[in-house]
N, C-alpha and C positions, 0 to 999 in steps of 0.2 A: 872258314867263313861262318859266321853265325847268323841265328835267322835275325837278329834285331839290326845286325847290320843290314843285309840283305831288306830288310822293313825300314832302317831310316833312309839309306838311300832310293829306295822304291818311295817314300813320302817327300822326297826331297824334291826328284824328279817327276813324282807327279804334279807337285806345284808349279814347275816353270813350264811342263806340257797344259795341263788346266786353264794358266793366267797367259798364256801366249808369251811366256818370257821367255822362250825358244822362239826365234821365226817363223810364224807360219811357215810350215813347206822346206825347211831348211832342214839342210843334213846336220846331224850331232855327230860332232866330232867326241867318239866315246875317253879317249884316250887323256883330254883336256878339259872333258866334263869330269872324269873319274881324276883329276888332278885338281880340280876346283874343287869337290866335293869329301879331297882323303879320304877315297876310298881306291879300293883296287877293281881291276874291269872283269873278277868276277863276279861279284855282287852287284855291278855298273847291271854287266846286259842279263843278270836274270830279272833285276828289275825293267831291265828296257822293252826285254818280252813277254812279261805280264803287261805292260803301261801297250803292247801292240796288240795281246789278246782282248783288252778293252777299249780298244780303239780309241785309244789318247793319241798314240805313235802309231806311224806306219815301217812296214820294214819290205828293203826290196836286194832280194839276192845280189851280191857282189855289189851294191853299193852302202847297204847300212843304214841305219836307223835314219827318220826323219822325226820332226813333227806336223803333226797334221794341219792342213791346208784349212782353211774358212772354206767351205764347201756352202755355198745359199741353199742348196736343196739336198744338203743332207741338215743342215739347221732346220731346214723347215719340216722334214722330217722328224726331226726330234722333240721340236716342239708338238708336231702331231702327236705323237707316240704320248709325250707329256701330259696333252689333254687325254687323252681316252683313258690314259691310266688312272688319271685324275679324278677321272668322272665315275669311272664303274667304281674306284673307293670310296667314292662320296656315297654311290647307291649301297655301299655293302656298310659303311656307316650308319646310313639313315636304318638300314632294317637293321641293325644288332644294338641302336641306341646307347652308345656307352658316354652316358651323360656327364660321368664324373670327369674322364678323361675331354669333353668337349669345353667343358667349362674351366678345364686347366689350360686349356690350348688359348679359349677368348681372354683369360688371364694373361696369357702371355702377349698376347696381344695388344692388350692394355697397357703392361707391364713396357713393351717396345713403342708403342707410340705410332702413332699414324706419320708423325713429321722423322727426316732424317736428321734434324739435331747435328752433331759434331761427328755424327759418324760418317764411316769413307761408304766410296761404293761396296768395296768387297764387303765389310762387316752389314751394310744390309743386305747384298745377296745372299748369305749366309743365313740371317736371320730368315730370310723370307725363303730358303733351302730349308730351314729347320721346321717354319710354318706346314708348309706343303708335304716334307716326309713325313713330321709326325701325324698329320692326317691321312695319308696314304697307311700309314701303320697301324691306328686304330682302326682300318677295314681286317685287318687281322691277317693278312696274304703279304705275305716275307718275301714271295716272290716281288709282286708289284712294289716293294716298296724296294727292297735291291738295285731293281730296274728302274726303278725312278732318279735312284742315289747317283747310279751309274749313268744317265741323260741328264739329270744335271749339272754332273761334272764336266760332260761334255760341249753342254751349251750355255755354261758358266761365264764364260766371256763374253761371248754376245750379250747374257743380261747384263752385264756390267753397262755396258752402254746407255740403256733407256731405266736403269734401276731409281736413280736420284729422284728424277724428272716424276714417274708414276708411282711412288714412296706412297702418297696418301691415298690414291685413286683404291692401287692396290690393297690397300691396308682394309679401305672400308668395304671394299671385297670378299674381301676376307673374313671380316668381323659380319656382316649379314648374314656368307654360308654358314658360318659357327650358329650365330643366332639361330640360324630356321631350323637346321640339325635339330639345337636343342628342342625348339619349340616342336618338334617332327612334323612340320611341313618338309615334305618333298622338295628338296632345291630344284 
């Protein structure tokens, strides 16, 4: 077993736990996953124990992997968690000033557009995933921005839902915290 196999099916399966293309809450049947996937079940459940140590999957003795449930109030949890992390990078931003990187970010921001155009839901949560880590990242704490990666992935789905709808609201959101950064006003 090699580690690229052991990494493609760990990215395989992280995508159908991520996009809810497993059942909420339903058992994985490892044996017809790992037949879908040509792979064999032991690169299946090393990946399916990583995907449980990040709380994608749940795993319960003697009965086997699941995927995880829409839980309301572990969502709204993690959006909590989303902002505060959010916030204390914004403030470790403002005081390290890194003006070049803030103006590459309103770039890109530019660059995507405030309207959702032809793109799907996922490709702008992705987008507006990429907005948010790379701000988290120029606070310069690898931690928070890990931890960020890893609650979004989790609450990936849910933003699918309200992504289309709040495309511009968010956008120009977005594009003012950039602006005042730059201008160092305090957000």
């Amino acid at each position: 077993m090699s580690a690229s196999s052991v990494d493609r099916v760990y990215e395989t399966v992280k995508d159908l736990a991520v996009g809810f293309r497993i059942q909420p809450g339903s058992r994985i049947n490892e044996v017809s996953l790992a037949r879908e996937l040509g792979a064999s079940r032991t690169p299946l459940r090393e990946a399916l124990n990583r995907l449980v140590a990040e709380n994608l999957l749940s795993f319960e003795k003697g009965r086997g992997f699941f995927c995880r449930a829409l839980d309301p109030q572990e969502i709204a949890d993690l959006y909590e968690l989303r902002h505060v992390i959010e916030e204390a990078a914004v403030r470790r931003v403002a005081r390290l000033k890194p003006v070049h990187e803030l103006e590459q970010l309103l770039g890109f921001l530019e660059e995507t557009g405030p309207d959702a155009g032809n793109r799907s839901v996922e490709e702008l949560t992705t987008l507006d995933e990429h907005f948010h880590e790379t701000l988290v990242g120029l606070s310069g704490n690898a931690e928070m921005t890990r931890t960020l990666r890893g609650v979004n992935e989790r609450i990936r789905f849910v933003r699918w839902v309200d992504m289309r709808n709040r495309r511009r609201e968010t956008q120009g959101e977005h594009h003012a915290l950039i602006e005042a950064l730059i201008a160092r006003i305090p957000p």
